[in-house]
Residue, then its C-alpha position, 0 to 999 in steps of 0.5 A: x210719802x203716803x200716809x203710814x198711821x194705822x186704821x184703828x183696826x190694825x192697830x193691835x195686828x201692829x202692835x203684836x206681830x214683833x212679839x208673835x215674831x219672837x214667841x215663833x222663832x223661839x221655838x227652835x224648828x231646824x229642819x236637819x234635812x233627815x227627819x231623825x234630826x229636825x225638830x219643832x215643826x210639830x211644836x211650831x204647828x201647835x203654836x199657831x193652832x193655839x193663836x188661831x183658837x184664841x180668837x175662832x178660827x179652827x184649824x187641822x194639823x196633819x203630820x206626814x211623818x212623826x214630828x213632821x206637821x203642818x197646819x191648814x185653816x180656812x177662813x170663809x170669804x163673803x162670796x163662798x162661789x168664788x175660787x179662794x186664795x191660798x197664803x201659805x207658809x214654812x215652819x220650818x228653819x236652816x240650822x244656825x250656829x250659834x257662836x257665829x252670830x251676835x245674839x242667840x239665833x233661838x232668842x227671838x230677841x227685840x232691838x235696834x228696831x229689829x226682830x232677831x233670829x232664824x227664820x226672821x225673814x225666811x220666812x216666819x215674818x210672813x207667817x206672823x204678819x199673816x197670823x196678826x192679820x187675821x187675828x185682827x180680822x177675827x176680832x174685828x169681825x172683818x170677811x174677807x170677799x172670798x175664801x182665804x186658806x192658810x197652810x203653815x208647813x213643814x219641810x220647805x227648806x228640805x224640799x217640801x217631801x214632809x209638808x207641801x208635797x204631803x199635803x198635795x198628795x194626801x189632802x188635796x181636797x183641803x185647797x178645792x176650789x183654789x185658783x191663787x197663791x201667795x207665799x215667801x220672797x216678794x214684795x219687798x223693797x229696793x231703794x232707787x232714790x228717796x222717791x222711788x222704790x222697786x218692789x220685787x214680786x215673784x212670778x218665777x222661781x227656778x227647778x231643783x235639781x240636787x244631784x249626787x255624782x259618783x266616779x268609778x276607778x280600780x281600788x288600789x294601794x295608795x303607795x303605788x303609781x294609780x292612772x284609774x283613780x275615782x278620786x281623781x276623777x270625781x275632782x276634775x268633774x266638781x273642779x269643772x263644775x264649780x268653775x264654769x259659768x252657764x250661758x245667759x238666758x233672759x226668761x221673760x220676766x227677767x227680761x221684763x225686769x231688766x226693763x224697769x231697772x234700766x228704766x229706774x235707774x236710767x242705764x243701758x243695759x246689754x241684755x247679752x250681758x247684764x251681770x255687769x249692771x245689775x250690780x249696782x243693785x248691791x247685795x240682791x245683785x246675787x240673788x238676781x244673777x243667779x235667776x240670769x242662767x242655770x246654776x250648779x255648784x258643787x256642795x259635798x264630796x265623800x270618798x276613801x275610808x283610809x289614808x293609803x287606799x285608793x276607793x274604788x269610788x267617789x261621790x259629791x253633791x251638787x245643787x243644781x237650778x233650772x230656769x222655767x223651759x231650759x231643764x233639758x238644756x241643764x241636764x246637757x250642760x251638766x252631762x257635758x261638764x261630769x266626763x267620761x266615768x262619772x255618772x249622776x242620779x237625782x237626789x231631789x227633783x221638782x219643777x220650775x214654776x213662771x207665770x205672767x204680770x197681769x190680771x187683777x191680783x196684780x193689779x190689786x198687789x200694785x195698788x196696795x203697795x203704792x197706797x202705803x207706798x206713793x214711791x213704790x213701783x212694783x216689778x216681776x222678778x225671777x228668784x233663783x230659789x224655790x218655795x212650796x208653790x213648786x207643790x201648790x202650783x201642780x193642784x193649777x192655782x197661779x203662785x207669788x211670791x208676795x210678802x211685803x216689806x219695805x225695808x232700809x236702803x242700806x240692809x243686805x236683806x239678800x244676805x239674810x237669807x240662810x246667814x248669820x244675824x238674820x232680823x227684820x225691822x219691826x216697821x217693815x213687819x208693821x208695813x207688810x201688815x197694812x198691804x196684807x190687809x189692803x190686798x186680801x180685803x180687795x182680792 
């Protein structure tokens, strides 16, 4: 096993980041998805303006709407010429229900090795790796060999309307001269054996496509015999909807995780049909099913307005996700699957994002995970959620999702995203930290 204790100048970024951990999550930033209801973004924002003053990096924090804020701050790199590195972050979290979880999802509370509560591993941990990070460099006098910009923003879980897209649209100039990205849901650890670890990068994520449906039919007295009903229309096209399975469809990347995992694991695997051996993988088995096709599910459905009368119409929601170069082909399999009499418009749209496993921040990512890590073998993987690099990505910087951690074999990190007792272990935290710093000082 590699060498884990710390360089005397990551010491303190160590020894903080579950406490920054806590103190963020304690700051309750739910994001409704309507901004009358969501809360804390611009509280949240004010935090890390606060922990970045603290030790001289200055910072501007721009709102899209009232309470919608996000920050960005840049760190001036060795050689000011060269094209900069944007690491990027949400502020914002999923609501939580508190009588669902074992401690309170607001508490940021610290046990078991762990730190516990919403958002801590979607994604605030990221956010406070990078923050002690930084404040380590700042206090270390450490330049990192090129520009590092750090945006901390609002809205990512609601598709982004109030904190990437705003800033891409309205402060475009503050990521000039940006040719890379990394953000969430990456670089974290899979166990093989006790030798081998493959850690998934993200070089893809799917196209959003929430979708509402609505079904026309005659109004009528629900007392009578009805053949035109919306209702029940609009429940044949979700019933088909949440029922089938879209075709298989091996991207490249997903292809060229298929070929590590066959090769860890030392199994066959159908590329025709491999959901069947990738559950082995256990609890990310979803999240790697659902980048292996297109994917819709019916989410909410609304009709009637009382108990003996027939609507006139009927509506339900659907989430819907691309894989990069297939959307038009999505957009016929749900057209084929809605029926005669239900139509679809968008609710919220945005682009599948691919890009390659080459080039030297790959290179750089694989050495140092491997340089905490002598079991590590990194490989490319496609999640079947989106981020912000959906907004990043249109201004031509390469996006990644890498936000290391190695974490226990038996943790259903999949699970955590969006669930109940989301927590990260604070060594994983700690470990990101050490592969942060041994990325960014070589990128």
């Amino acid at each position: 096993m590699a060498e884990t204790t710390a360089p005397e100048p990551l010491a303190r970024a160590q020894a903080e980041v579950a406490d920054l951990l806590s103190e963020l999550i304690r700051i309750d930033s739910t994001n409704t998805g309507d901004t009358t209801t969501s809360k804390g973004e611009r509280q949240a924002a004010e935090w890390v303006a606060g922990k970045l003053d603290e030790v001289g990096i200055d910072s501007v924090i721009h709102e899209s709407e009232k309470g919608r804020a996000s920050l960005v701050a840049r760190i001036p790199g060795a050689d000011r010429e060269r094209p900069g590195l944007l690491v990027h972050g949400h502020l914002d979290v999923v609501p939580a229900d508190a009588s669902e979880w074992t401690v309170d999802p607001f508490s940021g509370e610290q046990r078991d090795g762990y730190v516990w509560g919403r958002g801590a591993v979607d994604m605030k941990d990221m956010d406070c790796m990078t923050l002690a990070l930084v404040r380590d460099w700042a206090r270390t006098g450490v330049v990192p060999p090129r520009d590092i910009v750090l945006a901390f923003v609002a809205d990512e879980e609601a598709g982004g309307k109030y904190g990437a897209h705003y800033l891409v649209d309205h402060h475009a100039d503050l990521f000039e001269n940006v040719s890379e990205a990394i953000s969430e849901v990456g670089g974290f650890s899979l166990t093989v054996r006790d030798d081998l670890r493959l850690y998934l990068i993200q070089t893809a994520e799917k196209g959003l496509a929430w979708m509402r449906l609505t079904a026309a039919g005659r109004p009528g007295h629900g007392s009578f015999v009805h053949d035109d009903n919306a209702v029940t229309r609009l429940s044949a096209a979700v019933a088909r909807i949440g029922s089938t399975r879209l075709p298989t469809v091996l991207t490249p990347p997903m292809k060229q995780f298929i070929e590590e995992v066959s090769d860890a694991y030392g199994i066959e695997i159908d590329p025709d049909s491999p959901d069947e051996a990738l559950s082995r993988l256990g609890s990310i088995s979803r999240m790697i099913g659902a980048a292996l096709r297109n994917t819709v599910n019916p989410t909410m459905v609304d009709a009637g307005y009382k108990a003996n009368v027939i609507p006139g119409t009927a509506s339900a929601t659907i989430d819907g996700r691309f894989l990069y170069g297939q959307e038009e082909a999505f957009e016929a399999q749900i057209d084929e699957l809605l029926g005669e009499g239900v139509t679809r418009d968008y609710i919220h749209h945005d682009q599948a994002v691919e890009t390659t496993f080459d080039g030297p921040l790959i290179e750089q990512m694989v050495a140092a995970l491997k340089a905490e890590d002598d079991g590590a073998r990194p490989v490319p993987f496609t999640m079947s959620g989106g981020t912000d690099a959906k907004s990043f990505e249109t201004l031509g910087m390469r996006c990644f999702g890498f936000s290391p951690l190695r974490l226990p074999a038996d943790l259903d990190f999949a699970g955590l995203f969006h669930g109940i007792d989301e927590r990260v272990p604070v060594e994983s935290l700690q470990f990101g930290i050490r592969v942060l710093d041994r990325f960014l000082k070589a990128s």
